[in-house]
PDB file with one MODEL, atoms N, CA, C and O in Angstrom:
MODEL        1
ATOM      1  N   UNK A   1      38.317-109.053 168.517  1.00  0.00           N
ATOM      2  CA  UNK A   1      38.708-109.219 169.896  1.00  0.00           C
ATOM      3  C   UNK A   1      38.881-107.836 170.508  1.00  0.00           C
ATOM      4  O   UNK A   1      39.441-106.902 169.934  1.00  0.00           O
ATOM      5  N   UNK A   2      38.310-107.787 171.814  1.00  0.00           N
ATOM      6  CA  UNK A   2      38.410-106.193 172.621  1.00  0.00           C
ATOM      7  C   UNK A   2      38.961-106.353 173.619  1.00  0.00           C
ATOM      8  O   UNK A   2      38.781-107.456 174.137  1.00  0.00           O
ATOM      9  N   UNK A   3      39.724-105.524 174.231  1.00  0.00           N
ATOM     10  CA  UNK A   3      40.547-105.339 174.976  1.00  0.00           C
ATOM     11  C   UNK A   3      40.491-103.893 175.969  1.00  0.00           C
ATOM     12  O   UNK A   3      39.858-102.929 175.539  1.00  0.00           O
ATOM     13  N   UNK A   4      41.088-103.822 177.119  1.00  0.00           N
ATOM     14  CA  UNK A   4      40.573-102.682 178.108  1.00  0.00           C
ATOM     15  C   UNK A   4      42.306-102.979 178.622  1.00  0.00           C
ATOM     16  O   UNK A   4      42.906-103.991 178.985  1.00  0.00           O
ATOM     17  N   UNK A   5      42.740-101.397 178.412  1.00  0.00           N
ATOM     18  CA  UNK A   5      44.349-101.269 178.883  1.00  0.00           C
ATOM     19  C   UNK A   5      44.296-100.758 179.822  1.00  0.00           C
ATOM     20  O   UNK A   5      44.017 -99.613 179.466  1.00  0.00           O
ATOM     21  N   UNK A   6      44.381-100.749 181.142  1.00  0.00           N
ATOM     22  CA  UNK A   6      44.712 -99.453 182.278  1.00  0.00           C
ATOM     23  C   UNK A   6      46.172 -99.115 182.338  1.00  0.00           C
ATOM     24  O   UNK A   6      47.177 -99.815 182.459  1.00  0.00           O
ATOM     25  N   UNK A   7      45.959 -97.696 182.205  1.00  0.00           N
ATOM     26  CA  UNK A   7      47.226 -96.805 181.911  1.00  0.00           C
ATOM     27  C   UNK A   7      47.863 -96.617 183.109  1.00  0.00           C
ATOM     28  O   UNK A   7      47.119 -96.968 184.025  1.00  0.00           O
ATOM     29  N   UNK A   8      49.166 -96.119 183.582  1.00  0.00           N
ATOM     30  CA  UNK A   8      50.059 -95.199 184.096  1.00  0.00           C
ATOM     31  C   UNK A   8      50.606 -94.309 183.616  1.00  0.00           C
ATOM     32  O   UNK A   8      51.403 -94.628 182.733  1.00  0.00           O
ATOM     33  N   UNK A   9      50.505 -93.170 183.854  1.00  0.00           N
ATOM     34  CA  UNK A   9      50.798 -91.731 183.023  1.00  0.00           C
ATOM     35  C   UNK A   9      52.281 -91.256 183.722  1.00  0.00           C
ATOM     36  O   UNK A   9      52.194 -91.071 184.936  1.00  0.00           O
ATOM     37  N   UNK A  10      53.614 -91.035 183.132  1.00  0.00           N
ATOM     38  CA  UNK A  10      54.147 -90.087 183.592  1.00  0.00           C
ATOM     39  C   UNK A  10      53.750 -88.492 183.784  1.00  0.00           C
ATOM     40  O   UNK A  10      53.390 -87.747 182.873  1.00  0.00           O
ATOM     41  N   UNK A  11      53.912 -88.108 185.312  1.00  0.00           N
ATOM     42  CA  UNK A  11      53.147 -86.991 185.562  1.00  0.00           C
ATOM     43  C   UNK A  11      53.941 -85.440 184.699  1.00  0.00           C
ATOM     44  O   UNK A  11      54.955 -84.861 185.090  1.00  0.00           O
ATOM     45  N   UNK A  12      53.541 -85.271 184.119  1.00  0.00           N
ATOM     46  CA  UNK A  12      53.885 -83.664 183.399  1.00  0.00           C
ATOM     47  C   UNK A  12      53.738 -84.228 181.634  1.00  0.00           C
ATOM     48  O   UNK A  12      54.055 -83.417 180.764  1.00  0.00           O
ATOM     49  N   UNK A  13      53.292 -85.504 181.259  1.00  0.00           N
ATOM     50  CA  UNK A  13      53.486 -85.964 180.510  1.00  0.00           C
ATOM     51  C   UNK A  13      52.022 -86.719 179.356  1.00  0.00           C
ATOM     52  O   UNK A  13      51.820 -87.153 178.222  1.00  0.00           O
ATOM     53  N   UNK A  14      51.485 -86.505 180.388  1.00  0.00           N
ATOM     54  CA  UNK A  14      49.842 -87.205 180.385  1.00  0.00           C
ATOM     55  C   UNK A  14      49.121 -86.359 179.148  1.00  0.00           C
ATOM     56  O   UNK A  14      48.546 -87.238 178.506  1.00  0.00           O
ATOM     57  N   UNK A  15      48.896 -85.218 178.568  1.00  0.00           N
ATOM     58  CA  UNK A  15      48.768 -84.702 177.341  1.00  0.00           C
ATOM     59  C   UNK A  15      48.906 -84.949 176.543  1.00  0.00           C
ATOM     60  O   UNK A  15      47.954 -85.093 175.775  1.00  0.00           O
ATOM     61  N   UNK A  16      49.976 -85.137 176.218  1.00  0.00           N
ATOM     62  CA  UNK A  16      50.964 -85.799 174.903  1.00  0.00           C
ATOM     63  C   UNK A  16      50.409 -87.252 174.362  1.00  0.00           C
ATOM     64  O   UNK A  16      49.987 -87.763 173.325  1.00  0.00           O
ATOM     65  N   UNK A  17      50.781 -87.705 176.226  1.00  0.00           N
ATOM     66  CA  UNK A  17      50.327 -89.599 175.569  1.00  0.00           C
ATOM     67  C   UNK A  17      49.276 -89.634 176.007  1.00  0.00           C
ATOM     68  O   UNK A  17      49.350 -90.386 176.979  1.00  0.00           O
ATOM     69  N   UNK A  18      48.293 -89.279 175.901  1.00  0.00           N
ATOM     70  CA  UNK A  18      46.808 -89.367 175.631  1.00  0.00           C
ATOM     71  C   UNK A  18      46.580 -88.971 173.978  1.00  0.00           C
ATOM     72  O   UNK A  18      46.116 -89.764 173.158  1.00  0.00           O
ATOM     73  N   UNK A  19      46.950 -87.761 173.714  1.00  0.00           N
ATOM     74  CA  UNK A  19      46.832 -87.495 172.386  1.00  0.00           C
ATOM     75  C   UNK A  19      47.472 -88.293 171.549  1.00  0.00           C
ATOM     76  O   UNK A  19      46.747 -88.587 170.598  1.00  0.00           O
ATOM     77  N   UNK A  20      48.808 -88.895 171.488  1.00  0.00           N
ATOM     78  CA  UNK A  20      49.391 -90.300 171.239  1.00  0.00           C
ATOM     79  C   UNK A  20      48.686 -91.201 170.700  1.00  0.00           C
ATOM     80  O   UNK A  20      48.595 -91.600 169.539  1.00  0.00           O
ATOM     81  N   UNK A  21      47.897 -91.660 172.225  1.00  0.00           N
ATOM     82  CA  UNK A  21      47.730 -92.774 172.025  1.00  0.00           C
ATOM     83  C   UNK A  21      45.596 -92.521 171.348  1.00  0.00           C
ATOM     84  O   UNK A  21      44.778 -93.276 170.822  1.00  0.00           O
ATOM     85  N   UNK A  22      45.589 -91.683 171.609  1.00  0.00           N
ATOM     86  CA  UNK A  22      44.042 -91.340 170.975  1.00  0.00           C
ATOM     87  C   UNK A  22      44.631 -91.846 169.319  1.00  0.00           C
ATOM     88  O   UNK A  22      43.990 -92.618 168.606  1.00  0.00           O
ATOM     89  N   UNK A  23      45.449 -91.466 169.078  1.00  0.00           N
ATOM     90  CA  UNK A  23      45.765 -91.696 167.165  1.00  0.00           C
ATOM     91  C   UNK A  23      46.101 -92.798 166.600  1.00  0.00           C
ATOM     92  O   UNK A  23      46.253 -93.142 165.428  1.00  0.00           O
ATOM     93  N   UNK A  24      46.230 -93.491 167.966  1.00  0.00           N
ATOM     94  CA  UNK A  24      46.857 -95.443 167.095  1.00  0.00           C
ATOM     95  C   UNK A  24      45.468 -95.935 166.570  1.00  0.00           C
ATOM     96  O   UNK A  24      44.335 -95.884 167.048  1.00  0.00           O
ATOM     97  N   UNK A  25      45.880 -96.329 165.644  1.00  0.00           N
ATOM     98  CA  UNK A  25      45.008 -97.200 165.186  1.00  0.00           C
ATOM     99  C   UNK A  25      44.641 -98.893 165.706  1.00  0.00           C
ATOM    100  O   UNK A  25      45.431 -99.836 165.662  1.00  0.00           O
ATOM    101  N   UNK A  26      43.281 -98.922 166.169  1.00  0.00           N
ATOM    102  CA  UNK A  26      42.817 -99.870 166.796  1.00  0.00           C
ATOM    103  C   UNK A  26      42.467 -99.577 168.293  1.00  0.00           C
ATOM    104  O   UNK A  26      42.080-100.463 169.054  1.00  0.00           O
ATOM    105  N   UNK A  27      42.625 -98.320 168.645  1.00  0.00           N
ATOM    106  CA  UNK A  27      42.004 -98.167 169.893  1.00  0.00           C
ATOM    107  C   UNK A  27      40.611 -97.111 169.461  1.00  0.00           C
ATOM    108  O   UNK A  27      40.511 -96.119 168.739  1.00  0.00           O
ATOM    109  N   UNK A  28      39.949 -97.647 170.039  1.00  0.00           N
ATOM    110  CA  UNK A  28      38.628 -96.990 170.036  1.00  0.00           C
ATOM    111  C   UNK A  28      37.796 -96.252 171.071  1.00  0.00           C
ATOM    112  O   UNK A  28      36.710 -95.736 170.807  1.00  0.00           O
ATOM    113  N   UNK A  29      38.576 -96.230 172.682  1.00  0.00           N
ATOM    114  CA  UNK A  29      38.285 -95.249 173.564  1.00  0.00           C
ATOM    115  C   UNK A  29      38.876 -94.818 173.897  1.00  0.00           C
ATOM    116  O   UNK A  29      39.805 -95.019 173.115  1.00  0.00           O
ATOM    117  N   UNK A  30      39.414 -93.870 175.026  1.00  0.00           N
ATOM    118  CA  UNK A  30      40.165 -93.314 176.223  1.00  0.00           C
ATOM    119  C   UNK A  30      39.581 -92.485 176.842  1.00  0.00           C
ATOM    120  O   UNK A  30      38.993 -91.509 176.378  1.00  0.00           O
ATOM    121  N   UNK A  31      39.716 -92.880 178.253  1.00  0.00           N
ATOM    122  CA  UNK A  31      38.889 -92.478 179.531  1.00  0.00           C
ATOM    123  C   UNK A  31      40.045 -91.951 180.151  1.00  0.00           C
ATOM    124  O   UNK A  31      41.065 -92.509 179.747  1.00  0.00           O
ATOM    125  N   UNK A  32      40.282 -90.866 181.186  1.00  0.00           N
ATOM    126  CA  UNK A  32      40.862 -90.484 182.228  1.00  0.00           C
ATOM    127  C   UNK A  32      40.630 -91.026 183.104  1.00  0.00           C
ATOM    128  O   UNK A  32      39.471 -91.404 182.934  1.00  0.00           O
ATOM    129  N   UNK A  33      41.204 -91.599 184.673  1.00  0.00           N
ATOM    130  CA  UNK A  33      40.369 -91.937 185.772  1.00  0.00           C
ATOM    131  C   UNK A  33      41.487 -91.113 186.710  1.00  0.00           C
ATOM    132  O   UNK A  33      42.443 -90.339 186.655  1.00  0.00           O
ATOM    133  N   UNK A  34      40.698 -91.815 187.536  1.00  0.00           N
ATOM    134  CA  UNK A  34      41.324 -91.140 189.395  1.00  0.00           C
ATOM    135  C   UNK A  34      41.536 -92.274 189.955  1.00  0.00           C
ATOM    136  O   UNK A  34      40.725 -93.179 189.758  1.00  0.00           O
ATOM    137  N   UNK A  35      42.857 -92.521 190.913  1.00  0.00           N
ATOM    138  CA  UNK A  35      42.535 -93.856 191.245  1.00  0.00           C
ATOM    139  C   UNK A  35      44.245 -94.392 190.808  1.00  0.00           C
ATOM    140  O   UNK A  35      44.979 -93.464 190.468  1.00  0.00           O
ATOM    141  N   UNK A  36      44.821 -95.698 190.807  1.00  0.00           N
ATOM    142  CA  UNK A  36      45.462 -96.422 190.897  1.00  0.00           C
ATOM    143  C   UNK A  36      46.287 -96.293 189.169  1.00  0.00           C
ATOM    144  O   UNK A  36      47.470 -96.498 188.897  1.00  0.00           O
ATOM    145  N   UNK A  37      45.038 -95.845 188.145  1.00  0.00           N
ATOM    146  CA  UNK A  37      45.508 -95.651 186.982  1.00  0.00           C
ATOM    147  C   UNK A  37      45.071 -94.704 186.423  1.00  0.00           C
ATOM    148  O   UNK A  37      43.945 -94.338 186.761  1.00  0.00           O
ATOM    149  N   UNK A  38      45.644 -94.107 185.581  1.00  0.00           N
ATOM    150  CA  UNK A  38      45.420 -92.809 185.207  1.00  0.00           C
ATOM    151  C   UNK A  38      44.081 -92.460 183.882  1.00  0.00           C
ATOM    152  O   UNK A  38      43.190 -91.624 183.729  1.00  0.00           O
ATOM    153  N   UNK A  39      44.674 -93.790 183.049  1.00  0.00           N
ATOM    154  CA  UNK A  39      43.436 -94.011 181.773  1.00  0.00           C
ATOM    155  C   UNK A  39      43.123 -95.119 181.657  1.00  0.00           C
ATOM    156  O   UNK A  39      43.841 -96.003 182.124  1.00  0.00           O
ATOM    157  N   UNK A  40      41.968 -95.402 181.005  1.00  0.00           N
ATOM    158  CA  UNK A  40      41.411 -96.669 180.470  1.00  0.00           C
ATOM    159  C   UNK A  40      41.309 -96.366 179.046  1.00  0.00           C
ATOM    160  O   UNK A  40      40.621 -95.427 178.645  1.00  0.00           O
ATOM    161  N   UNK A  41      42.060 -97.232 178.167  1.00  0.00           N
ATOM    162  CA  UNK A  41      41.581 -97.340 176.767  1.00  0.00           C
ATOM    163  C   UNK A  41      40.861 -98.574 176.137  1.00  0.00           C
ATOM    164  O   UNK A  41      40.939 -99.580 176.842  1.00  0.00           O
ATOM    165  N   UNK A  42      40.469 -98.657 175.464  1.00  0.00           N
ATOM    166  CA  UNK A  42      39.792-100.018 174.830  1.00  0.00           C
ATOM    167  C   UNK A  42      40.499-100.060 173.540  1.00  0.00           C
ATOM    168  O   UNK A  42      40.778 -98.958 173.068  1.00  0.00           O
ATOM    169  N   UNK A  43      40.879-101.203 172.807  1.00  0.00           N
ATOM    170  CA  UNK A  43      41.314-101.241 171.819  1.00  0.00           C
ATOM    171  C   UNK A  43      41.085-102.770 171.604  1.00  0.00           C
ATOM    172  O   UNK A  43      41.053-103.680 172.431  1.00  0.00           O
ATOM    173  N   UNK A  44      40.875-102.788 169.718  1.00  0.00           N
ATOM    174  CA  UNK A  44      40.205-103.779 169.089  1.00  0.00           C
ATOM    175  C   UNK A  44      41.204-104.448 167.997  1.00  0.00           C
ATOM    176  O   UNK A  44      42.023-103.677 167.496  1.00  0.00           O
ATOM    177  N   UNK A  45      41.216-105.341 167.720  1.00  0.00           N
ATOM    178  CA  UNK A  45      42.152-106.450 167.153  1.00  0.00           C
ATOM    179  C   UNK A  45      41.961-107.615 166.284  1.00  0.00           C
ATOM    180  O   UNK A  45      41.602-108.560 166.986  1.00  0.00           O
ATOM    181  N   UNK A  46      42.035-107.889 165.248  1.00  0.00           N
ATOM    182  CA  UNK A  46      41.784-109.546 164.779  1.00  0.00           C
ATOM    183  C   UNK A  46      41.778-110.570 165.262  1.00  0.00           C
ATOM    184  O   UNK A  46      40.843-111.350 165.445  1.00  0.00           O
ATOM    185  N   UNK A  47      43.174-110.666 165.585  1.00  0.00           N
ATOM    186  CA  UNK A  47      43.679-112.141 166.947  1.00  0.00           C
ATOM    187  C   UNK A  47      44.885-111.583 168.065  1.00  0.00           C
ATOM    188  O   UNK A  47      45.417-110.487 168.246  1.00  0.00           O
ATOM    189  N   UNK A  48      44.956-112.301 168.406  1.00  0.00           N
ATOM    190  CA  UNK A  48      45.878-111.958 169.874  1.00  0.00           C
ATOM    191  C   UNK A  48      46.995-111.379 169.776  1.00  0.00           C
ATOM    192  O   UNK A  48      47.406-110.476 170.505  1.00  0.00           O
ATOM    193  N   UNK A  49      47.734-112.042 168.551  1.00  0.00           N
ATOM    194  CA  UNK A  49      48.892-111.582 168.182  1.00  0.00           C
ATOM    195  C   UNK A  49      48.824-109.687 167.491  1.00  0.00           C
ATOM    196  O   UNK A  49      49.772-108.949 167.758  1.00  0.00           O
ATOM    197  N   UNK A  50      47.802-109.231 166.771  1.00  0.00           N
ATOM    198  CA  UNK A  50      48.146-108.377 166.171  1.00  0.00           C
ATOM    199  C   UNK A  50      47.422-107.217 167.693  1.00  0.00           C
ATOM    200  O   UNK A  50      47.561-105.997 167.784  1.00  0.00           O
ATOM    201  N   UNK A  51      46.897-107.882 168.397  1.00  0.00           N
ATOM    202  CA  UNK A  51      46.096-107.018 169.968  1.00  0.00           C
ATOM    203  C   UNK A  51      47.774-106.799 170.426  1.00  0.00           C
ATOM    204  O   UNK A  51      48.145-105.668 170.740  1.00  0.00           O
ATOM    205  N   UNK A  52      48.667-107.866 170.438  1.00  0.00           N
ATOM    206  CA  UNK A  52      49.799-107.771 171.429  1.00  0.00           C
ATOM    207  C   UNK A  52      50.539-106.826 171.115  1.00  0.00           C
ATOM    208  O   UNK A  52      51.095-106.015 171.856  1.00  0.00           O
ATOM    209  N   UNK A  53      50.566-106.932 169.743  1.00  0.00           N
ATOM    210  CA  UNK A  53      51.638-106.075 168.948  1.00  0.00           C
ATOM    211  C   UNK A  53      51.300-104.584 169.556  1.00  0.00           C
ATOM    212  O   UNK A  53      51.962-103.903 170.339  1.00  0.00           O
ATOM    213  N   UNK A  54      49.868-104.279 168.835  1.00  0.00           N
ATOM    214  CA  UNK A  54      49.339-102.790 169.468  1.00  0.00           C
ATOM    215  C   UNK A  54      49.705-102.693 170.461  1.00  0.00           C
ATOM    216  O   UNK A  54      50.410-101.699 170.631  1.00  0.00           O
ATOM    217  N   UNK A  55      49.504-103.508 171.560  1.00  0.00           N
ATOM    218  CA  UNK A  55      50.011-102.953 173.220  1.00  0.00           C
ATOM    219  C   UNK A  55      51.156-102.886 173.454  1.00  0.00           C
ATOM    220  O   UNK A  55      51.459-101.990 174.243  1.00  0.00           O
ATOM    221  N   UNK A  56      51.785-103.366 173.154  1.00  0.00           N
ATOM    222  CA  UNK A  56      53.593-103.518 173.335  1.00  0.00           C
ATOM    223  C   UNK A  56      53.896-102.982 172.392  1.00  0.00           C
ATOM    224  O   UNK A  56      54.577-102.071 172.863  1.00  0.00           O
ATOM    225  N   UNK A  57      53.906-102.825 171.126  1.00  0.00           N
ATOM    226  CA  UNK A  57      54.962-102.132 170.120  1.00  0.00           C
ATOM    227  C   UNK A  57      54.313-100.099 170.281  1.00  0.00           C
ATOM    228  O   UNK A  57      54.980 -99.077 170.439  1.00  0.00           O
ATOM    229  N   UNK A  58      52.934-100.283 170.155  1.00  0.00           N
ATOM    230  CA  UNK A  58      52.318 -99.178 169.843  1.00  0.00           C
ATOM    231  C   UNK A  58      52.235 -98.353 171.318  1.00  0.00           C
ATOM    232  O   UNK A  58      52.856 -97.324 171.582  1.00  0.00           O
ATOM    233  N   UNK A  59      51.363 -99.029 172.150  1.00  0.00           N
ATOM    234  CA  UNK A  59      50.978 -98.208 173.671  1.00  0.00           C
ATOM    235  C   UNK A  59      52.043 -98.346 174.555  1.00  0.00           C
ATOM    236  O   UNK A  59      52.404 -97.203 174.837  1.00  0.00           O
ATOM    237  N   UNK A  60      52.746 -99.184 175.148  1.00  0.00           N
ATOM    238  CA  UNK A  60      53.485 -99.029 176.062  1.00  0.00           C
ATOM    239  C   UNK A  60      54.964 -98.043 175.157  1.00  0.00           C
ATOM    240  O   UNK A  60      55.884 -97.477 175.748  1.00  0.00           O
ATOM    241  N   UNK A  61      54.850 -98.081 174.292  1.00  0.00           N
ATOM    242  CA  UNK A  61      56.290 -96.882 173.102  1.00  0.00           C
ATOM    243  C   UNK A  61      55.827 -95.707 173.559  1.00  0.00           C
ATOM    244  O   UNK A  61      56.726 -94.981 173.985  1.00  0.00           O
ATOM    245  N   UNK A  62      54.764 -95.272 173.618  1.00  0.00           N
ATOM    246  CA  UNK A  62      54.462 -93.937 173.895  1.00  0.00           C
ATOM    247  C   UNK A  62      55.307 -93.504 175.101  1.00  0.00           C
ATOM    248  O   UNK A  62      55.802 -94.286 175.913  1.00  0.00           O
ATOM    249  N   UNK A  63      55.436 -91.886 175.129  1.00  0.00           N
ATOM    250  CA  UNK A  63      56.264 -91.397 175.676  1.00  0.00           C
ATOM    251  C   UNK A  63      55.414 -91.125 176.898  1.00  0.00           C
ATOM    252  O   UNK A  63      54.228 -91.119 176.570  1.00  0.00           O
ATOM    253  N   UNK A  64      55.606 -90.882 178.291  1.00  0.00           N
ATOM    254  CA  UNK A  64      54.663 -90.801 178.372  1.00  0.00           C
ATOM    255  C   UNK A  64      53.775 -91.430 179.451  1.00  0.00           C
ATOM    256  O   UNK A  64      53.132 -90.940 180.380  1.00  0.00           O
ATOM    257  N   UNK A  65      54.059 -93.354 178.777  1.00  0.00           N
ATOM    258  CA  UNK A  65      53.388 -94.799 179.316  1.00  0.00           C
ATOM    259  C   UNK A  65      53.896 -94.995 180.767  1.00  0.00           C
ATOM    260  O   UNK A  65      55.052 -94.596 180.632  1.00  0.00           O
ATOM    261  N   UNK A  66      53.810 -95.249 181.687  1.00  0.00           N
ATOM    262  CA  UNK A  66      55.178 -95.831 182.532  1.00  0.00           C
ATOM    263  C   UNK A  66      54.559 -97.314 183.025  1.00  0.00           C
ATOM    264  O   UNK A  66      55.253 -98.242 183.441  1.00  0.00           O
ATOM    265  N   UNK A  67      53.470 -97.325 182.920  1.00  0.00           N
ATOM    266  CA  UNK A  67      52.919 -98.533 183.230  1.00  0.00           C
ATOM    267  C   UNK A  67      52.037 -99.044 182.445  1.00  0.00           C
ATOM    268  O   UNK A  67      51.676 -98.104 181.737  1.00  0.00           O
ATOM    269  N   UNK A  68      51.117-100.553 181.959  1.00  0.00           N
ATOM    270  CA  UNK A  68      49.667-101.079 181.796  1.00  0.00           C
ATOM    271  C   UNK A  68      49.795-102.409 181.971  1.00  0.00           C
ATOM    272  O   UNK A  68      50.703-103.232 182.081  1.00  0.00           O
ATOM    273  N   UNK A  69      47.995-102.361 181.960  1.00  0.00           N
ATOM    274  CA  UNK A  69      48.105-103.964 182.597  1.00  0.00           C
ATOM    275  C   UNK A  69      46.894-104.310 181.661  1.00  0.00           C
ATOM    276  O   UNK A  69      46.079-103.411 181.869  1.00  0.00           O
ATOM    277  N   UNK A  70      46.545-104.903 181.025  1.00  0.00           N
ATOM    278  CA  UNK A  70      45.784-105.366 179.760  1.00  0.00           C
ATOM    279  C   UNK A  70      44.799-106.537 180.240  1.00  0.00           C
ATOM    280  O   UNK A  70      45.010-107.641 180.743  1.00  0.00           O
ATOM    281  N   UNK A  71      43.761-105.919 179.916  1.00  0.00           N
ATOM    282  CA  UNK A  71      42.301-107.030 180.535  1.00  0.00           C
ATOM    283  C   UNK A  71      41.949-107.414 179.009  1.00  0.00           C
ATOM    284  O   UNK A  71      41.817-106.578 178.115  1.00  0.00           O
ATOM    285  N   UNK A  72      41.822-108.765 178.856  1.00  0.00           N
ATOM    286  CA  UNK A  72      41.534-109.714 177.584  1.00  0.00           C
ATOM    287  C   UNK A  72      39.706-109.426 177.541  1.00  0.00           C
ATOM    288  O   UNK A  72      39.232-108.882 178.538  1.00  0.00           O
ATOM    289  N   UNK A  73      38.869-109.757 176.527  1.00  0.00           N
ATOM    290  CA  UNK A  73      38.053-109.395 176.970  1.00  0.00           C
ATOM    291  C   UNK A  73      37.212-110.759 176.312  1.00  0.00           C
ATOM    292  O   UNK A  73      37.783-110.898 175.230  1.00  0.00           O
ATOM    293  N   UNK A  74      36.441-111.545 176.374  1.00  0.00           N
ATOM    294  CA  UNK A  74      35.519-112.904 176.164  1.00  0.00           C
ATOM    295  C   UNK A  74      33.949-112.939 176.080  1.00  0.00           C
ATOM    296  O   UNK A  74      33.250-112.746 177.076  1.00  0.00           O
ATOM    297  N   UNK A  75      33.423-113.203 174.793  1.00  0.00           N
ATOM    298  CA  UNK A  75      32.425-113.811 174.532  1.00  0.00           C
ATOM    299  C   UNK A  75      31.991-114.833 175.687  1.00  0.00           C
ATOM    300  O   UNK A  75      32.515-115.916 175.951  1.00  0.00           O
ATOM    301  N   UNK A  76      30.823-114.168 176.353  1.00  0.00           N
ATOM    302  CA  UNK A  76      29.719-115.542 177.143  1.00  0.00           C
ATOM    303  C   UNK A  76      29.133-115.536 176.147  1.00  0.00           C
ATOM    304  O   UNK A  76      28.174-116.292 175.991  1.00  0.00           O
TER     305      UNK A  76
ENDMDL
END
């Protein structure tokens, strides 16, 4: 299962939790943007539960986070 997080960065802080969050295990991109959110990461999962865990226990912990909003991602 894949997943697409859009970030909110605390500003002076965005270094750190990028490099952070580059090291969890189960994310497999990070993009910078311009715009409404600061990063896009993608991150990959077994089932829903162990995707949730990563986003809530792992990405939003980061120091760093101040916001995300998590796009599920589906087989057509």
């Amino acid at each position: 299962m894949k997943t697409f997080v859009l970030c909110k960065l605390t500003p002076g802080k965005e270094q750190k939790a990028v490099s952070a969050i580059r090291a969890i295990d189960g994310v497999t991109e990070v993009y910078m943007t311009f715009g409404g959110w600061d990063m896009i990461l993608s991150a990959e999962a077994d089932t829903v539960d162990k995707l949730s865990s990563l986003i809530v226990s792992r990405v939003r912990s980061v120091d760093g986070v101040a916001a995300t909003e998590t796009l599920v991602t589906t087989n057509l």
